[in-house]
KOLMAR-134422 format. One record per atom (N, C-alpha, C, O, CB): x, y, z; residue in three letters; atom name; residue number from 0. Coordinates in Angstrom, 3 decimals. Glycine has a CB too. Layout:
BEGIN
{{X,Y,Z},'ALA','CA',NUM}
...
END
This chain:
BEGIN
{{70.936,25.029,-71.275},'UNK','N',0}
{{71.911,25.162,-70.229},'UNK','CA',0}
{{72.144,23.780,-69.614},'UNK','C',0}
{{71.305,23.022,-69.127},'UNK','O',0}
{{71.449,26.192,-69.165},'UNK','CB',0}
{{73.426,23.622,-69.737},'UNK','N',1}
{{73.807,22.136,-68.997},'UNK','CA',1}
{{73.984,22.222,-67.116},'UNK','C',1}
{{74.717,23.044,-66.565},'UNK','O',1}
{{75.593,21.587,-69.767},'UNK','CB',1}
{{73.267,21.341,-66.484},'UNK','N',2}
{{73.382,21.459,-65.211},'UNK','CA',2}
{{74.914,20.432,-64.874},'UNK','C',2}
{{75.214,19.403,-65.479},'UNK','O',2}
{{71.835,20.967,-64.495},'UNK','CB',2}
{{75.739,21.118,-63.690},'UNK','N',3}
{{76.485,19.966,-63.675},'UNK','CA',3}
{{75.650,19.242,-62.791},'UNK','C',3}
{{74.532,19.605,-62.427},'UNK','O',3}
{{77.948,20.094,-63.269},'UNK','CB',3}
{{76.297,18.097,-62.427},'UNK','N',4}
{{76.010,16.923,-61.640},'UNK','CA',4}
{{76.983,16.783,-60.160},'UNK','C',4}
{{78.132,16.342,-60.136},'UNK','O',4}
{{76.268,15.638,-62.683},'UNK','CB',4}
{{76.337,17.192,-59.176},'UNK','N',5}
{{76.890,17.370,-58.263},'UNK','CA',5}
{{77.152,15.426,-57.734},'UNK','C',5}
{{76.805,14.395,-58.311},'UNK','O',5}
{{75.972,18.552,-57.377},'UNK','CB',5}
{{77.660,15.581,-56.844},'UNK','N',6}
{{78.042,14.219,-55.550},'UNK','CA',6}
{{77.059,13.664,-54.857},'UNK','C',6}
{{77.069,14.393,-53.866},'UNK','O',6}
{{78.922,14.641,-54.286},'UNK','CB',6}
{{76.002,12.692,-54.630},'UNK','N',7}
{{75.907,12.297,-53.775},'UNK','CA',7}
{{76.312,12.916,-52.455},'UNK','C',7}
{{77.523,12.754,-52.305},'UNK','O',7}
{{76.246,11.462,-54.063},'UNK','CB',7}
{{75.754,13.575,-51.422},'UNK','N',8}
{{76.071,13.377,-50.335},'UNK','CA',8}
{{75.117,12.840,-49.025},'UNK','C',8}
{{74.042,13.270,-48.607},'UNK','O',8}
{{76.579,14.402,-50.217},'UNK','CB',8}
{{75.782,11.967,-48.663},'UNK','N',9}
{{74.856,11.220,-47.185},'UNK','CA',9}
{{74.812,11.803,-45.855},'UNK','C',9}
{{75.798,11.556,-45.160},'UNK','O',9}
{{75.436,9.801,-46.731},'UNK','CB',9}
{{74.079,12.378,-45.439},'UNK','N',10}
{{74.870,13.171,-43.952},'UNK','CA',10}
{{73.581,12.486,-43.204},'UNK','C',10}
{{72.459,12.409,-43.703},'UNK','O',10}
{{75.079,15.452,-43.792},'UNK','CB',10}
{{74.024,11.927,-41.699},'UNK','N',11}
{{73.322,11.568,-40.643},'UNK','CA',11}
{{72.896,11.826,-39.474},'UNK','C',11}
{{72.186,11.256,-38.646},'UNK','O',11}
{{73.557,11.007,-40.481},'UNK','CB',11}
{{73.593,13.025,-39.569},'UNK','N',12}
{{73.325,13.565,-38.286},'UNK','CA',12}
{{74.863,13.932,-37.411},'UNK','C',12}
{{76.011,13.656,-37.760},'UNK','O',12}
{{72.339,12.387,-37.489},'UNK','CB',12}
{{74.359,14.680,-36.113},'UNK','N',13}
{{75.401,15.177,-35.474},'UNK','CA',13}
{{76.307,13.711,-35.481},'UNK','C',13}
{{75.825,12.590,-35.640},'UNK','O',13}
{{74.959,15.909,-33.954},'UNK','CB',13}
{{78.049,14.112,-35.219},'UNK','N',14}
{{78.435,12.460,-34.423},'UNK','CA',14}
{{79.337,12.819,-33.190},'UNK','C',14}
{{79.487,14.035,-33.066},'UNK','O',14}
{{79.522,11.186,-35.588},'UNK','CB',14}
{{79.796,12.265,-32.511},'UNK','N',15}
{{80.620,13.183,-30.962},'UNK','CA',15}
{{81.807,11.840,-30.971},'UNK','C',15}
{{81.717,10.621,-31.115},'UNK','O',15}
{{79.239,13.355,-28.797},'UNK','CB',15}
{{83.036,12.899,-30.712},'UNK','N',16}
{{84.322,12.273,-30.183},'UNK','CA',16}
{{84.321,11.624,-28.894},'UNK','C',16}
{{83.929,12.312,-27.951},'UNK','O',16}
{{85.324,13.234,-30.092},'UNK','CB',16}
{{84.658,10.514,-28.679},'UNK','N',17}
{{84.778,9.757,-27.184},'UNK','CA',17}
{{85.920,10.219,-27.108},'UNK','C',17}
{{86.777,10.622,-27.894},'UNK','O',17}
{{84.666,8.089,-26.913},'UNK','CB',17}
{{85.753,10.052,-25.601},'UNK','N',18}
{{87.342,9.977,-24.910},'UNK','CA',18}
{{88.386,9.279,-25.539},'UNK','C',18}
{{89.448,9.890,-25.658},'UNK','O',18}
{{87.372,9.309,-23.577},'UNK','CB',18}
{{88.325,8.308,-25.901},'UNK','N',19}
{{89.475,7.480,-27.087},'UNK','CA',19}
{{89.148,7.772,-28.193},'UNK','C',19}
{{89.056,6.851,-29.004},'UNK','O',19}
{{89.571,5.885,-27.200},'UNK','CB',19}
{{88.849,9.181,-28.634},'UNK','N',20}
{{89.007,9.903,-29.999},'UNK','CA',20}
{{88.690,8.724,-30.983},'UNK','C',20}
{{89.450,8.326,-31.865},'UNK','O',20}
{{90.621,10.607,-30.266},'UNK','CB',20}
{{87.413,8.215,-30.684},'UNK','N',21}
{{86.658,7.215,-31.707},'UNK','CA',21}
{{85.228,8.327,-32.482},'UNK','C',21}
{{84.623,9.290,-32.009},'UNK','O',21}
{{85.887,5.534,-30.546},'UNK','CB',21}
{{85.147,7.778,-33.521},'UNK','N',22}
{{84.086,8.114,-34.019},'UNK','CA',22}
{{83.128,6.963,-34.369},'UNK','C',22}
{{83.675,5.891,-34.629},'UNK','O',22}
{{84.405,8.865,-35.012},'UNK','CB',22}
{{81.440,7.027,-34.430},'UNK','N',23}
{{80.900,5.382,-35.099},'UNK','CA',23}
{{80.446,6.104,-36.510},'UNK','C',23}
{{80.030,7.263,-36.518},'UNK','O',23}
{{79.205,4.325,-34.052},'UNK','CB',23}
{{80.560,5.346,-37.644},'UNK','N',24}
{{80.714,5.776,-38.753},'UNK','CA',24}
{{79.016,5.373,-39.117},'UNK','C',24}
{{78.558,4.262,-38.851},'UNK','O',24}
{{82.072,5.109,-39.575},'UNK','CB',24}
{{78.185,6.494,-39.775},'UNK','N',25}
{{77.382,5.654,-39.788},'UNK','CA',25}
{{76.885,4.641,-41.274},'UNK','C',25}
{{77.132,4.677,-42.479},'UNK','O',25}
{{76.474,6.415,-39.222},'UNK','CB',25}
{{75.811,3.512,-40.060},'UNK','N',26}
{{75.969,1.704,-41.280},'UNK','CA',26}
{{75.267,2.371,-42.614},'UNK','C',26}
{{75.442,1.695,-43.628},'UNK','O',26}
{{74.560,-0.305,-40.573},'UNK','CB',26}
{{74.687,3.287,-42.747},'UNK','N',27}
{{74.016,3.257,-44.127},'UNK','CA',27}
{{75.329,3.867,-44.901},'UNK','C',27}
{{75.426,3.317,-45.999},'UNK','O',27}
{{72.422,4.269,-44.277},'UNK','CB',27}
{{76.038,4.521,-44.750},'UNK','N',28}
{{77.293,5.621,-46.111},'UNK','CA',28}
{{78.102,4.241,-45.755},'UNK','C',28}
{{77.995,3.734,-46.871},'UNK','O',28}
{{78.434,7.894,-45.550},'UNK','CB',28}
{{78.867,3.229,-44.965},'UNK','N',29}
{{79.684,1.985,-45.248},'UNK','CA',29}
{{79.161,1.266,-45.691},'UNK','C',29}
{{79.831,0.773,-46.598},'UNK','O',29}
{{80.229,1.370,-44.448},'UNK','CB',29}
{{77.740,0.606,-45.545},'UNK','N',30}
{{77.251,-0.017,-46.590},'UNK','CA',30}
{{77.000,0.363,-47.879},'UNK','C',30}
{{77.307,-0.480,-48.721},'UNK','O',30}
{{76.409,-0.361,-46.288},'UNK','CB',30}
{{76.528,1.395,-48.280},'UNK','N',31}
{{76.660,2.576,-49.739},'UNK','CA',31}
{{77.995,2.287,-50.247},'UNK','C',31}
{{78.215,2.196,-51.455},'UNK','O',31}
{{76.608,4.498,-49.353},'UNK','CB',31}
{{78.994,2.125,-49.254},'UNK','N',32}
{{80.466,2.378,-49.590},'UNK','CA',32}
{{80.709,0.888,-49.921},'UNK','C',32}
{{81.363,0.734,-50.953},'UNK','O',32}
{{81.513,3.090,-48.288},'UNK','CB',32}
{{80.311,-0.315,-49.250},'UNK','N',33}
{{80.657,-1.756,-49.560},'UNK','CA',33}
{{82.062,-1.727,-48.335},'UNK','C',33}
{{82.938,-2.592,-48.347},'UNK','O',33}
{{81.118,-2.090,-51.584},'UNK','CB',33}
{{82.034,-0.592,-47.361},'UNK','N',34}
{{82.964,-1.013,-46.491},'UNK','CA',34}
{{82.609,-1.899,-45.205},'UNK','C',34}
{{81.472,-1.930,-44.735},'UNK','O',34}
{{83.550,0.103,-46.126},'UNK','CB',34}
{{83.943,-2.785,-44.561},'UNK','N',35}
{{83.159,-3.299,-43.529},'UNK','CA',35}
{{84.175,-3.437,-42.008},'UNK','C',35}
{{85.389,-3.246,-42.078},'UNK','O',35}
{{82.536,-4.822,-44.133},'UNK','CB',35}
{{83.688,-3.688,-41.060},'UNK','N',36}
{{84.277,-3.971,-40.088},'UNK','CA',36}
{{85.422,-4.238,-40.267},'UNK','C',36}
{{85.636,-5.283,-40.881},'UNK','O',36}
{{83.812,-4.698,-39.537},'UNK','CB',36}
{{86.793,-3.286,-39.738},'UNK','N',37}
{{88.261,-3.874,-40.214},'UNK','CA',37}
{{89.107,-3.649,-41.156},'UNK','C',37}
{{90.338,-3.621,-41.146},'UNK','O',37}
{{88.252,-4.902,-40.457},'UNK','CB',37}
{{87.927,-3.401,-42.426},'UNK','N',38}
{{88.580,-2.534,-43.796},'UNK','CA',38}
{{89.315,-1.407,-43.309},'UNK','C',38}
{{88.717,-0.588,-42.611},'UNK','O',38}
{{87.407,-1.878,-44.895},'UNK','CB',38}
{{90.637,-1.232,-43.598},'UNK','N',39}
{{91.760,-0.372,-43.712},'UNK','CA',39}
{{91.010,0.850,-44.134},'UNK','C',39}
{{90.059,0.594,-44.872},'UNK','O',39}
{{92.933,-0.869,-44.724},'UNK','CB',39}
{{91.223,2.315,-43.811},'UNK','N',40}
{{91.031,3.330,-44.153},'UNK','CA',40}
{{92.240,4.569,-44.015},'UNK','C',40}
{{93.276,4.422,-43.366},'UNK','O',40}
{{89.939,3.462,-43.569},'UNK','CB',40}
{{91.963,5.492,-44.577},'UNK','N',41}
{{92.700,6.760,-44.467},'UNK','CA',41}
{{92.030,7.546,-43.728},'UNK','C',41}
{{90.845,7.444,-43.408},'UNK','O',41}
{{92.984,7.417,-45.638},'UNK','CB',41}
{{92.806,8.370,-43.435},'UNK','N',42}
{{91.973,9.696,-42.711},'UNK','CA',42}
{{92.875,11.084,-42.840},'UNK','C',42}
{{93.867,11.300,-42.144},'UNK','O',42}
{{91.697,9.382,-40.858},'UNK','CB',42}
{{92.403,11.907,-43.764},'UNK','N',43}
{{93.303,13.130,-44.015},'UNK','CA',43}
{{92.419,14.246,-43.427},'UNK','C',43}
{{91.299,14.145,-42.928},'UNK','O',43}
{{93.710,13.401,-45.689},'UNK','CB',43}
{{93.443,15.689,-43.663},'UNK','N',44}
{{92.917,16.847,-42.900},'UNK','CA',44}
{{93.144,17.512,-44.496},'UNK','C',44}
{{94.189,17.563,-45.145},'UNK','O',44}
{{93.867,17.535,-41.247},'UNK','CB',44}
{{91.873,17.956,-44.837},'UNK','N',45}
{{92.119,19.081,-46.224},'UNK','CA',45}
{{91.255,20.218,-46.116},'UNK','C',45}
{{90.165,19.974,-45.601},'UNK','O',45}
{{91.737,18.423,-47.798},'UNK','CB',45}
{{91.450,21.309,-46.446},'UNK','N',46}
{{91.408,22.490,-46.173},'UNK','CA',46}
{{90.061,22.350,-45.682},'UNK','C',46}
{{88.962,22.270,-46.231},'UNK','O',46}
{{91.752,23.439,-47.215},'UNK','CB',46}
{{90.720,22.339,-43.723},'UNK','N',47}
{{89.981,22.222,-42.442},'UNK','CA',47}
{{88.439,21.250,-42.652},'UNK','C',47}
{{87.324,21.585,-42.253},'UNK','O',47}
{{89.655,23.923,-41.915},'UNK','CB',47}
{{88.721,20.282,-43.221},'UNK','N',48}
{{87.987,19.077,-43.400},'UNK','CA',48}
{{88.341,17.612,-42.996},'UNK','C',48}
{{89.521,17.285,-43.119},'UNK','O',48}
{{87.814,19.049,-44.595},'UNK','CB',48}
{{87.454,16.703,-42.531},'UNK','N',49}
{{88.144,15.865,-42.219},'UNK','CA',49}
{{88.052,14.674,-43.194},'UNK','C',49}
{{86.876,14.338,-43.055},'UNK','O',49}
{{87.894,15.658,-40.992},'UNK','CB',49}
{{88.466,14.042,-43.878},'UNK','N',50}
{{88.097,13.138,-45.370},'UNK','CA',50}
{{88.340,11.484,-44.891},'UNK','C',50}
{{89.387,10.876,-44.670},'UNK','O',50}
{{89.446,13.627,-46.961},'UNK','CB',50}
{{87.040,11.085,-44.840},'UNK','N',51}
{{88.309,9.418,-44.934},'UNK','CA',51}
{{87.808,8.885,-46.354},'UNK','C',51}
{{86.756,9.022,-46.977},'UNK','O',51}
{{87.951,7.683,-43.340},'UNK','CB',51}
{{89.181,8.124,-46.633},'UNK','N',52}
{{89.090,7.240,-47.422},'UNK','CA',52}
{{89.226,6.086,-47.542},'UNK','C',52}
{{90.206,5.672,-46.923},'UNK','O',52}
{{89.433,7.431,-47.937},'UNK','CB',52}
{{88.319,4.861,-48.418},'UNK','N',53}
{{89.499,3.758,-48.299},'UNK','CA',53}
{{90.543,3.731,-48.764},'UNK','C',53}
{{90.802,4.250,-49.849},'UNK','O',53}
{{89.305,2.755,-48.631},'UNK','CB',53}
{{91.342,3.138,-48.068},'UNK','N',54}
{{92.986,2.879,-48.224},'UNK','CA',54}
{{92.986,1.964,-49.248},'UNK','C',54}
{{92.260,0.971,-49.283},'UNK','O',54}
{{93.848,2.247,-46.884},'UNK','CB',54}
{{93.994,2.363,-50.294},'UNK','N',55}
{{94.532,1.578,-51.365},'UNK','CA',55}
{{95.717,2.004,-51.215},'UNK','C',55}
{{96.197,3.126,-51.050},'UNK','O',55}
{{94.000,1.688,-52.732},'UNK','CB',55}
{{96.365,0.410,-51.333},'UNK','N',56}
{{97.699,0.351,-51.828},'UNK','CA',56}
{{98.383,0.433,-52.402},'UNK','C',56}
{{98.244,-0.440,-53.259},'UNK','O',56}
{{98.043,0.024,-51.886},'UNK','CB',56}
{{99.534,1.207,-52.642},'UNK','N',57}
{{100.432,1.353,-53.792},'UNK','CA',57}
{{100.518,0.011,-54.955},'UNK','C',57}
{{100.783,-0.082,-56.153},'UNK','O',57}
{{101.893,1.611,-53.107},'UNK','CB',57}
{{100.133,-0.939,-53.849},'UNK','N',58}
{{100.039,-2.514,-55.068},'UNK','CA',58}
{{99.332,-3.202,-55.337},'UNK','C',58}
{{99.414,-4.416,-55.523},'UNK','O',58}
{{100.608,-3.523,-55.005},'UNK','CB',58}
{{98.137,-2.188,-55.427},'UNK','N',59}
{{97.009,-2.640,-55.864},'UNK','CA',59}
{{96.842,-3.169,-57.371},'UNK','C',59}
{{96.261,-4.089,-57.946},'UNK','O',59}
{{96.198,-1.664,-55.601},'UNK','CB',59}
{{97.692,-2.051,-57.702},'UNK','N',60}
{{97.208,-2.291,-59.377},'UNK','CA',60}
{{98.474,-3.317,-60.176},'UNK','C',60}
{{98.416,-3.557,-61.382},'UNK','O',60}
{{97.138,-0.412,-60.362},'UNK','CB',60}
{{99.698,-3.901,-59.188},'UNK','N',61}
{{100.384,-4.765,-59.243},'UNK','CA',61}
{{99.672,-6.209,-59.179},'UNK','C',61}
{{100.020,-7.215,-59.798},'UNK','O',61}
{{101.237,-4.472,-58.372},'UNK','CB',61}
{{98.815,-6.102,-58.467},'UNK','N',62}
{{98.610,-7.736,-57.817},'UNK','CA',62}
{{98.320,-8.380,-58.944},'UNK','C',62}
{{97.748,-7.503,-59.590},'UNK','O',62}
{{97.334,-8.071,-56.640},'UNK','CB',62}
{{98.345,-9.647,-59.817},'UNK','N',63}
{{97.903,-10.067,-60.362},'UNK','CA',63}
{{98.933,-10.198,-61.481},'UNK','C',63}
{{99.163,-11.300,-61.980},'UNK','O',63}
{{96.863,-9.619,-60.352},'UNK','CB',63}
{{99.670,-8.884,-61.956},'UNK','N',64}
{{100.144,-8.934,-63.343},'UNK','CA',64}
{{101.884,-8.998,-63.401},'UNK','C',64}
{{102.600,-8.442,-64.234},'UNK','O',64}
{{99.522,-7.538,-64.132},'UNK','CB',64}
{{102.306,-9.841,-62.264},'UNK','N',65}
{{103.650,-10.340,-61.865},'UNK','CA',65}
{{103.691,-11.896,-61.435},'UNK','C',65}
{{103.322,-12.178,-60.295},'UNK','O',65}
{{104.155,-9.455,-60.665},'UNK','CB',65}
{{104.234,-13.167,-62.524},'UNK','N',66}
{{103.985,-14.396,-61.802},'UNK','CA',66}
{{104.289,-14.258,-60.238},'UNK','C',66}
{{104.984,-13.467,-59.599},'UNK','O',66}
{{104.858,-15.523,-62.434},'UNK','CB',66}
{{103.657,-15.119,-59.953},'UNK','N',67}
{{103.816,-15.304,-58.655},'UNK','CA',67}
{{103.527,-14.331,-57.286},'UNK','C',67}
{{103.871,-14.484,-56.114},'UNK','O',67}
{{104.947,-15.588,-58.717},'UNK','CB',67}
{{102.686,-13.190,-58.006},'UNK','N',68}
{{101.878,-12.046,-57.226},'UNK','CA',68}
{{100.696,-12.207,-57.592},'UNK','C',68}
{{100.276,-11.823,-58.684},'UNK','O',68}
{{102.230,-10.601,-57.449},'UNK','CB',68}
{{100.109,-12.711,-56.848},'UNK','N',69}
{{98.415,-13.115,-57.694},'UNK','CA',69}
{{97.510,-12.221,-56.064},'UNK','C',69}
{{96.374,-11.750,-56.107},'UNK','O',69}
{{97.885,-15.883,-57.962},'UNK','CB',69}
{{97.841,-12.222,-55.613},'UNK','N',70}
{{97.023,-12.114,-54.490},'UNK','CA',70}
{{97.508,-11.014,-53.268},'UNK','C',70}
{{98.635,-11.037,-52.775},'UNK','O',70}
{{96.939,-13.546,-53.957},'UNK','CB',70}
{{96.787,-10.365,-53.008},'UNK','N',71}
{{97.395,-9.652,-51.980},'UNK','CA',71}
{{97.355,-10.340,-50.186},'UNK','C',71}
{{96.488,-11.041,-49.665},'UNK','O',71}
{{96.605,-8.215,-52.139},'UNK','CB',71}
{{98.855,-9.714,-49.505},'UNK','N',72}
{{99.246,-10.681,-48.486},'UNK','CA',72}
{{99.096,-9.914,-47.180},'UNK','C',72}
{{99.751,-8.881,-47.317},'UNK','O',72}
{{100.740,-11.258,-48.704},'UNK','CB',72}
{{98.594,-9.944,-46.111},'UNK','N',73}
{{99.158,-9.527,-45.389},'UNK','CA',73}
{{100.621,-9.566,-44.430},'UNK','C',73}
{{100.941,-10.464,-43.651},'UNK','O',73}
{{98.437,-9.569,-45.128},'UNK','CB',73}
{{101.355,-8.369,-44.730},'UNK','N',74}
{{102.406,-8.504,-44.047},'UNK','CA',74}
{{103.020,-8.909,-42.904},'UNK','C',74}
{{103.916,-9.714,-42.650},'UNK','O',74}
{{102.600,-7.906,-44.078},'UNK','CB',74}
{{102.063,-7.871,-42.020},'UNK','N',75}
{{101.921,-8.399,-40.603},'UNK','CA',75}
{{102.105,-9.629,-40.385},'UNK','C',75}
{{103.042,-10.228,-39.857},'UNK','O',75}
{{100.792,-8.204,-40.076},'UNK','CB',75}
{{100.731,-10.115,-41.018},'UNK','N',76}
{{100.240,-11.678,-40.195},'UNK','CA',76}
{{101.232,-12.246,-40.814},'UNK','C',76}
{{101.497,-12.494,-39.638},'UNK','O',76}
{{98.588,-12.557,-40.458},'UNK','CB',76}
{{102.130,-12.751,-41.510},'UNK','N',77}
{{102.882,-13.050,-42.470},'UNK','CA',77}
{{104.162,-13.861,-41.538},'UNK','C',77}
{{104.690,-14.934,-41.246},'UNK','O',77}
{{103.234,-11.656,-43.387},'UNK','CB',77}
{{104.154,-12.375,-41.358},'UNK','N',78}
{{106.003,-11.998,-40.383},'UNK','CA',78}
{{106.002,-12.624,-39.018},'UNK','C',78}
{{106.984,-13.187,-38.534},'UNK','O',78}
{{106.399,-9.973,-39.892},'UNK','CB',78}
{{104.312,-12.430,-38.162},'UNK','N',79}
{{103.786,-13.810,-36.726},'UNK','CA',79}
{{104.519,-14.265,-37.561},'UNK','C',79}
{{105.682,-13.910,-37.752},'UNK','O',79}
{{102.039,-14.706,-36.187},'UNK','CB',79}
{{103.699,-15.406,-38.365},'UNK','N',80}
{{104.052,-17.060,-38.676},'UNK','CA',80}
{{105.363,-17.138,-38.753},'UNK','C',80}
{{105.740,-18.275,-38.467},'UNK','O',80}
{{103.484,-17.736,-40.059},'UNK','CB',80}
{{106.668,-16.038,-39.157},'UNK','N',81}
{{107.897,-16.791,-39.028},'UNK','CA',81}
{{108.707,-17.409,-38.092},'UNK','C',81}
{{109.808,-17.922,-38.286},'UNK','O',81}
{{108.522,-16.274,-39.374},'UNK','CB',81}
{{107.805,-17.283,-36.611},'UNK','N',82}
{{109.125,-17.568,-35.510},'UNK','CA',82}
{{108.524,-19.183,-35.571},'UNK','C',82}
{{109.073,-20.071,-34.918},'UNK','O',82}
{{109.153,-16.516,-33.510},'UNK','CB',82}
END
């Protein structure tokens, strides 16, 4: 009989909403994850769950394989520097 192979899961304990609907994520599953302070994320609602993910970009898998797209930019900061 083949067992499947379930997920990894990390759980830490209770976590509580602040008043500014913050959560602290905890450092051991972002370090597991290689995420860090600032890294972009998602946050979806799936059947009555709350999921985050990291955020990837639609041009992710662009960067690199268009001259003159080698690197990914930020937009934002980009658009400051024009005035």
């Amino acid at each position: 009989m083949e067992h499947e192979k379930r997920p990894r899961v990390r759980r830490a304990g209770p976590a509580r909403i602040s008043s500014k609907n913050q959560v602290t994520l905890p450092a051991a599953v972002l370090r597991s994850l290689g995420l860090h302070a600032g890294d972009p994320i998602d946050i979806e609602e799936e059947d009555g769950r709350i999921v985050i993910r990291r955020h990837r970009s639609r041009f992710d898998g662009v960067v690199g394989t268009l001259p003159g797209f080698t690197e990914a930019v930020d937009v934002e900061a980009e658009r400051d520097g024009w005035s």
